[in-house]
C-alpha positions in Angstrom: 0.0 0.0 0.0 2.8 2.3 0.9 4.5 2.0 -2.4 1.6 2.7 -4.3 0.7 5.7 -2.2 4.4 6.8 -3.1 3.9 5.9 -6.8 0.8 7.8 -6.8 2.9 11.1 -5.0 5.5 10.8 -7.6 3.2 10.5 -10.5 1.5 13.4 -9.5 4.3 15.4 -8.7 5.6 14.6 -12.2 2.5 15.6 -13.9 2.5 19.4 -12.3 6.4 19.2 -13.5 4.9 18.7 -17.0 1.5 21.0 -16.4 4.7 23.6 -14.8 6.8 23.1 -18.1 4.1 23.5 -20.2 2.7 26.6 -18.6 6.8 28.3 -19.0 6.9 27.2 -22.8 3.4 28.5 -23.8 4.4 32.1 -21.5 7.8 32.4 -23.9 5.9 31.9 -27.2 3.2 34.6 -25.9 5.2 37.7 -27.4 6.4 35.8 -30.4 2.5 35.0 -30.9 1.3 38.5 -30.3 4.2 39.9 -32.7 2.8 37.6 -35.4 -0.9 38.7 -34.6 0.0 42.4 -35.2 2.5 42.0 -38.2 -0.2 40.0 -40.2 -3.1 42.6 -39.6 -2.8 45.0 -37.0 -6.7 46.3 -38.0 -7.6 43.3 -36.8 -6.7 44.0 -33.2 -8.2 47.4 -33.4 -11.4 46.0 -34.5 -11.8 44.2 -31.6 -10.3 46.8 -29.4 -13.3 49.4 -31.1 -15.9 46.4 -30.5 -15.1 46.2 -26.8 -15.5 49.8 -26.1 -18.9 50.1 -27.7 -20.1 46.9 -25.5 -18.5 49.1 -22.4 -20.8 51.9 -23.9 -24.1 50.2 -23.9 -24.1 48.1 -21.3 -23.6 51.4 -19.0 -27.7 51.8 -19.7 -27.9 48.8 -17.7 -24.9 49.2 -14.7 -26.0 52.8 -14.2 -29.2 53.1 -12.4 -30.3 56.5 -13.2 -30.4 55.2 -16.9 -31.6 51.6 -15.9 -34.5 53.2 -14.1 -35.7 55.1 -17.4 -35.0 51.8 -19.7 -35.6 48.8 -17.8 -34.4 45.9 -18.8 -35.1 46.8 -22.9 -31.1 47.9 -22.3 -30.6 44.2 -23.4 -31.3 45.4 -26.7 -28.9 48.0 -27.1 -26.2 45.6 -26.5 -28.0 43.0 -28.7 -27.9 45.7 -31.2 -24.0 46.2 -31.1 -23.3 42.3 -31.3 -25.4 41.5 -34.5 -24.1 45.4 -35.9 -20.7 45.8 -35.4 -18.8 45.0 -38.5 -15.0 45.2 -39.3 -15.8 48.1 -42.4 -17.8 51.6 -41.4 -20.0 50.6 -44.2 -20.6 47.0 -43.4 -21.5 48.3 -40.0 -24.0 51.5 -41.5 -25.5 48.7 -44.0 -26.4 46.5 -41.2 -27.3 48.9 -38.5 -29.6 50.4 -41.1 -31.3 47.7 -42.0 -32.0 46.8 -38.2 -33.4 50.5 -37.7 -35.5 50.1 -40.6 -36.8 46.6 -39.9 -37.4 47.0 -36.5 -39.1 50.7 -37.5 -41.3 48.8 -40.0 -42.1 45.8 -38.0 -42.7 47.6 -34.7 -45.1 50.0 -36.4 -47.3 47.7 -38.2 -46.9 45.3 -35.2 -48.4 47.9 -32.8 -51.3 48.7 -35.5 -52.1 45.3 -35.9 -52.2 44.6 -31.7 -54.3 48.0 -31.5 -56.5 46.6 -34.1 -57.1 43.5 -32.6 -57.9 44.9 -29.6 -60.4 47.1 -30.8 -62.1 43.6 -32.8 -62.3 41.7 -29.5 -63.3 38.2 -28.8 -62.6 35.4 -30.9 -62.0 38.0 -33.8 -59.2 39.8 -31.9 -56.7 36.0 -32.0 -58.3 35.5 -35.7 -57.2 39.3 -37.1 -53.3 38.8 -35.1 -53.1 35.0 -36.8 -54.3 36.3 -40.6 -51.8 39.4 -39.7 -49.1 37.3 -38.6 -49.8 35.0 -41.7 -49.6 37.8 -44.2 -46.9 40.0 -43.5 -44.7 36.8 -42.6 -45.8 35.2 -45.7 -44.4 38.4 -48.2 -41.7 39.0 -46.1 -40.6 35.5 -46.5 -41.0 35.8 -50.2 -39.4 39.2 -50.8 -36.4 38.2 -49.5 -36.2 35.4 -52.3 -36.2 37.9 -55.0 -32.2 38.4 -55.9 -31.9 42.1 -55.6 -33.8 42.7 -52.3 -32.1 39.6 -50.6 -28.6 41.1 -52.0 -29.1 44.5 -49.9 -31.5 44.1 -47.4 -32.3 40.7 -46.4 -31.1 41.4 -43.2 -33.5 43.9 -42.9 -36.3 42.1 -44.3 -35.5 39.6 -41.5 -35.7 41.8 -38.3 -39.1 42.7 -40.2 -40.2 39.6 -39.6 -38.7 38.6 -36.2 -40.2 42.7 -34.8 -43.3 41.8 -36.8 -43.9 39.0 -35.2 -42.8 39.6 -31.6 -44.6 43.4 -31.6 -48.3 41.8 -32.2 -48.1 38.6 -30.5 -46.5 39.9 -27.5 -49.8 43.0 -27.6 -52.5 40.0 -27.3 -52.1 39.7 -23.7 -49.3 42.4 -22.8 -50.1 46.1 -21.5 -48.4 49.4 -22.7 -47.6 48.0 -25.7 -46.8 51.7 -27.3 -44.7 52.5 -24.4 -42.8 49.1 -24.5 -42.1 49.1 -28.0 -41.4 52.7 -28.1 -38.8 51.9 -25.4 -37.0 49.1 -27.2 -37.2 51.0 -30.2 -35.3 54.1 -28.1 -32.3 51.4 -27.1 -31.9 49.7 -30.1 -31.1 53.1 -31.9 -28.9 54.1 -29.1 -26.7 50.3 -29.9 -26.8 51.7 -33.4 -25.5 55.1 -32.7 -22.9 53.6 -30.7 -21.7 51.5 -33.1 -21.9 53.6 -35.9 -20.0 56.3 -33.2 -17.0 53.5 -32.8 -16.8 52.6 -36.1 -16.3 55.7 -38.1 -14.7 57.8 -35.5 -11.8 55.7 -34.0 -9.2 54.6 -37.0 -12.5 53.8 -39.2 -11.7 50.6 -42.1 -13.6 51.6 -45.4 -14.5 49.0 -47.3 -14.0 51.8 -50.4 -10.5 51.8 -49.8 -10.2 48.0 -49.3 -11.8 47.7 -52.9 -10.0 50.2 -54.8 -6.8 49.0 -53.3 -7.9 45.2 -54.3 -8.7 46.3 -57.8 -5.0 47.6 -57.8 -3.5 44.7 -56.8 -5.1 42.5 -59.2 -3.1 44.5 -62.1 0.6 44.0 -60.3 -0.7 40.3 -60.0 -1.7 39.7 -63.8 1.3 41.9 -64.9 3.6 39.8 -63.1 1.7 36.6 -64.1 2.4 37.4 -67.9 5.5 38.7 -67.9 6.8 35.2 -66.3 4.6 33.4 -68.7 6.2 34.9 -71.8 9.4 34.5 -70.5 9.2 30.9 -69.3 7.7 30.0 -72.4 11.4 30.2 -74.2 13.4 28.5 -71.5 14.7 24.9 -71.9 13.0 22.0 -70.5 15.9 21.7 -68.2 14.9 25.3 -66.4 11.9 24.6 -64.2 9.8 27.4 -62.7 11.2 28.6 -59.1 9.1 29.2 -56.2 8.6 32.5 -57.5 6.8 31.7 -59.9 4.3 29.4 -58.0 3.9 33.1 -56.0 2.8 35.2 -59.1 0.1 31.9 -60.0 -1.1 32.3 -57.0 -1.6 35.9 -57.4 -3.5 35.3 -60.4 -5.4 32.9 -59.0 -6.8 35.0 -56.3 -7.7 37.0 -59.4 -10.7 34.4 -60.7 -11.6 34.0 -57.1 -12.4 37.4 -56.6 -15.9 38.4 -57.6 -17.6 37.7 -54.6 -15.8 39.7 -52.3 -15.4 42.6 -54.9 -18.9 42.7 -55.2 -19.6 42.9 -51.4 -16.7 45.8 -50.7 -18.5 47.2 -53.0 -21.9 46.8 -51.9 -20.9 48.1 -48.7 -19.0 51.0 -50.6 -22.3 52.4 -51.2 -23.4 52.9 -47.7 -20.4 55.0 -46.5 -20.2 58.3 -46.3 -18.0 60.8 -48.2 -14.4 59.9 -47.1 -10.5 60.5 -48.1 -10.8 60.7 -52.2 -14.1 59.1 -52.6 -16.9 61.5 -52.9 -21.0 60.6 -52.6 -22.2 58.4 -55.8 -18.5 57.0 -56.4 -18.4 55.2 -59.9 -18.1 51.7 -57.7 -20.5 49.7 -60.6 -17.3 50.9 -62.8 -14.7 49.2 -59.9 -17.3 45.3 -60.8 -16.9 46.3 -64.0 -13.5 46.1 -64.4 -13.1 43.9 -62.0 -14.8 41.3 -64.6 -12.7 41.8 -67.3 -9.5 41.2 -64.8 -11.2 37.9 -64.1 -11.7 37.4 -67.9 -7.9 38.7 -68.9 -6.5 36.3 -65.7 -8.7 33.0 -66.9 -6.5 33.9 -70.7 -3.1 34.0 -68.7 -4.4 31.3 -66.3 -4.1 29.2 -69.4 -1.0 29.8 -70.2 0.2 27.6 -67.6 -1.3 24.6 -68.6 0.0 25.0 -72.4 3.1 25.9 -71.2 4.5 22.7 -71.0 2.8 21.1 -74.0 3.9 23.6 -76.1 7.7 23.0 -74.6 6.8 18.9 -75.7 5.7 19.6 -79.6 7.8 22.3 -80.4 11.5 21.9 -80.0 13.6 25.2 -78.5 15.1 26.2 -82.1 11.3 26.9 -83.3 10.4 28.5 -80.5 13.3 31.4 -80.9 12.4 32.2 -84.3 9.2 34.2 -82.2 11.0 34.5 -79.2 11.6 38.7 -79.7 7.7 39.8 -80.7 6.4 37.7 -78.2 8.4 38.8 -75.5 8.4 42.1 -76.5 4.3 41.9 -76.1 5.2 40.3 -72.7 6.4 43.5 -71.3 4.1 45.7 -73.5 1.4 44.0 -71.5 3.3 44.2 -68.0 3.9 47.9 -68.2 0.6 48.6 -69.4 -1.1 46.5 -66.5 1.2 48.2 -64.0 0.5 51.5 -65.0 -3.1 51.1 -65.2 -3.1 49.7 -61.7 -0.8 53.1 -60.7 -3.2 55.9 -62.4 -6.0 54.1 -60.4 -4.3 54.2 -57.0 -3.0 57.7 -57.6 -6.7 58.6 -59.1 -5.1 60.5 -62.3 -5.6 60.3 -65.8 -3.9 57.7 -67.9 -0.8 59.9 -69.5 -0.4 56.9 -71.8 -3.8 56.0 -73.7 -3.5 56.8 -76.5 -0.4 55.9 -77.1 -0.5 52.8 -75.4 -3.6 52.0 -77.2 -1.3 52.1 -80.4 1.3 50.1 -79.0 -1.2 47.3 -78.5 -2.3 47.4 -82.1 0.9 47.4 -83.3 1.7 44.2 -81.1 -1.3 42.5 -82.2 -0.1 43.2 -86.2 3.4 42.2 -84.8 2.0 38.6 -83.6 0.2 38.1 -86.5 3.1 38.6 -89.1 5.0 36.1 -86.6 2.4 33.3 -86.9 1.9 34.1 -90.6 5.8 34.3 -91.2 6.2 30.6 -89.1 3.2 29.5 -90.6 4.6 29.7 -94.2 8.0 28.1 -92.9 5.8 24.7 -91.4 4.3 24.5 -94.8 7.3 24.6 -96.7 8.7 22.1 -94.3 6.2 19.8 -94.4 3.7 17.7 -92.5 6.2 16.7 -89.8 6.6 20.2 -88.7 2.6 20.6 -88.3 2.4 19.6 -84.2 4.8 22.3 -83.3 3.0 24.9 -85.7 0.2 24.1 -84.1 1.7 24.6 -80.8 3.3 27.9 -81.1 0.2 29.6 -83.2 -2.1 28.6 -80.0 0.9 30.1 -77.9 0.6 33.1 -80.4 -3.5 33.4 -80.6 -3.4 32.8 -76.7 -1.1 36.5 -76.4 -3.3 38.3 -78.9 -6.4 37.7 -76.5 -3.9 39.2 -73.8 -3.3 42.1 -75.9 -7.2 42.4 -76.6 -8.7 42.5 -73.1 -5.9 44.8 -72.0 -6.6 47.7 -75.0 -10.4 46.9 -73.8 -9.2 47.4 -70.1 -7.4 50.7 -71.4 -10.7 52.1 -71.9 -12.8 51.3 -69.1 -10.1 53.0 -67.1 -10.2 55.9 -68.9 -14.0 56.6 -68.5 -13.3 55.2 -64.6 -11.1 58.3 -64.4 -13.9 60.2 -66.5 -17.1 59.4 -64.2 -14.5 59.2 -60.6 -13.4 63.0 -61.3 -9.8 61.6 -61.9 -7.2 64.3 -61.4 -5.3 65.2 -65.3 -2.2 64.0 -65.2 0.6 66.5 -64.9 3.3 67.6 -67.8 7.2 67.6 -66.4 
């Protein structure tokens, strides 16, 4: 007995050595972990620094008891309100919090006209008239929020319709002051909102503008990078395999065909915000989608250079593919600097300076590809039917870069009347 009370000590005195070892390692990778938390996205922390402070705010309606004794216990709602509100963008934040004013507006009105209603029927009638209400209003509701462009911007509100709707006028059948109760809820949930809105704009504010305009910007450096590579890799040996590099700027295109989703909800919430930094009240942000689709379009073109990359290297020997190696690279970086500089006048909000004459450029570089494949065409034919894989191989090489060249003069233009309808500043002369 005594040597297994003295295994048990020692067991247990070896498991608070490990619980004690375990405590010290996780204490000396705390500021290693913290350092990574605020290197990756430092907004991050503020956003949950801004979201504690407005919780602090609205729960005072409850701690205090001057305020508590004019409220009640409808301050629940103000702090209900900041939870479901508070979102990491100003405008995400006004979209929501204006939908939840509006809802609850709606649905608490017609929720105390139906109880009143009611009342005034009486008997049986009076549970009749709050069911058929219910029904109703519950029923189109439901089925407005199905139709694509209500559910897109105001589903939410639609759904605290409903909930208000239904809580407002079932809750008046057998409760009393129902105009002072809902009047009172309605008085903290607009306090939750101000509050939010208060915390969100006013202390280091993230704009989802911003976010998408910078995005947009990105997506040029990406594909730029993406086709320079390609054009280049395209006339190395076999031997010469892409670096990790490389399987970087993919990536970076990639994100490119992934993108519409979140551009189209940045931009959604665009709408909401108020005027900020550059971006002025009824900012061109259907032009921002719009180009945003044709960079999907011009990144699903170079996305398939990758995969005909190595075929082409297979059916057409290195000797074959130098006789086009100088157009096609020189259309490489054509379509590089173009892309970059595109992306620059929209982050700077100026004016192309290059337009017109990049638009020229790209014409002469689609003549330039053609007279290539025409040129190698006529040299396959004279060769013979051997040489027809590898003609084959570099024309598709050759059609797939005059695509390029063809959604980038395209792109050229919709930047242009971007910079028209945004009140882009004119570019200045040195």
């Amino acid at each position: 007995m005594e040597k297994m009370q003295s295994a048990i000590s020692i067991g247990d005195e070896g498991d608070a050595a490990f619980v004690k070892k375990k405590q010290s390692f996780l204490l000396s990778r705390l500021p290693l972990l913290l350092q990574n938390i605020r290197i990756e996205d430092p907004r991050k922390l503020i956003h949950s620094i801004k979201m504690g402070i407005a919780l602090v705010l609205v729960s005072l309606l409850y701690l205090l008891d001057p305020i508590h004794d004019q409220v009640g216990n409808n301050a629940m709602w103000a702090i209900m309100t900041v939870v479901v509100v508070f979102e990491f963008s100003a405008g995400a934040t006004l979209c929501k919090g204006l939908n939840r004013g509006i809802g609850t507006l709606l649905g608490g009105g017609l929720g105390c006209l139906t109880a009143l209603l009611a009342f005034e029927i009486g008997g049986v009638g009076r549970t009749i008239a709050i069911g058929t209400s219910v029904f109703i209003f519950g029923a189109a509701a439901s089925y407005f929020r199905l139709v694509p462009s209500i559910k897109i911007k105001y589903d939410y509100g639609a759904l605290i319709f409903i909930l208000t709707f239904n809580l407002v006028a079932v809750s008046g059948f057998r409760g009393k002051h129902l105009i002072k109760l809902a009047s009172d809820r309605l008085l903290t949930i607009m306090i939750g909102f101000v509050v939010c809105v208060a915390t969100n704009l006013f202390i280091l504010p993230v704009w989802a503008g911003d976010e998408l305009h910078c995005s947009l910007v990105s997506k040029f450096k990406n594909l730029a990078l993406w086709i320079e590579e390609c054009s280049q890799e395209y006339f190395k040996p076999m031997d010469e395999k892409m670096g990790t590099q490389t399987s970087v700027k993919f990536n970076g295109c990639k994100s490119v065909l992934y993108s519409k989703s979140t551009e189209e909800t940045l931009a959604r919430f665009a709408k909401w915000e108020p005027w900020h930094g550059k971006f002025g009240f009824s900012y061109p942000w259907k032009k921002y989608l719009c180009i945003g689709e044709l960079l999907r379009e011009l990144a699903a073109s170079t996305f398939s250079l990758k995969g005909s990359l190595k075929f082409h290297q297979q059916e057409s020997p290195q000797c074959s593919r130098m006789a086009i190696k100088e157009p096609c690279e020189a259309v490489g970086t054509l379509l590089s600097f173009t892309l970059r500089e595109l992306g620059d006048d929209i982050f700077n909000k100026r004016h192309s300076r290059l337009r017109d004459s990049t638009v020229a450029k790209l014409k002469t570089a689609r003549l330039e590809l053609y007279e290539a494949m025409s040129s190698y065409k006529k040299r396959v034919m004279d060769n013979g039917d051997e040489h027809i894989g590898e003609g084959l191989a570099i024309a598709g090489f050759i059609c797939l870069l005059t695509d390029i060249v063809d959604k980038v003069e395209v792109l050229v233009k919709e930047v242009e009347e971007l910079g028209d309808l945004a009140g882009f500043l004119p570019q200045l002369k040195l």
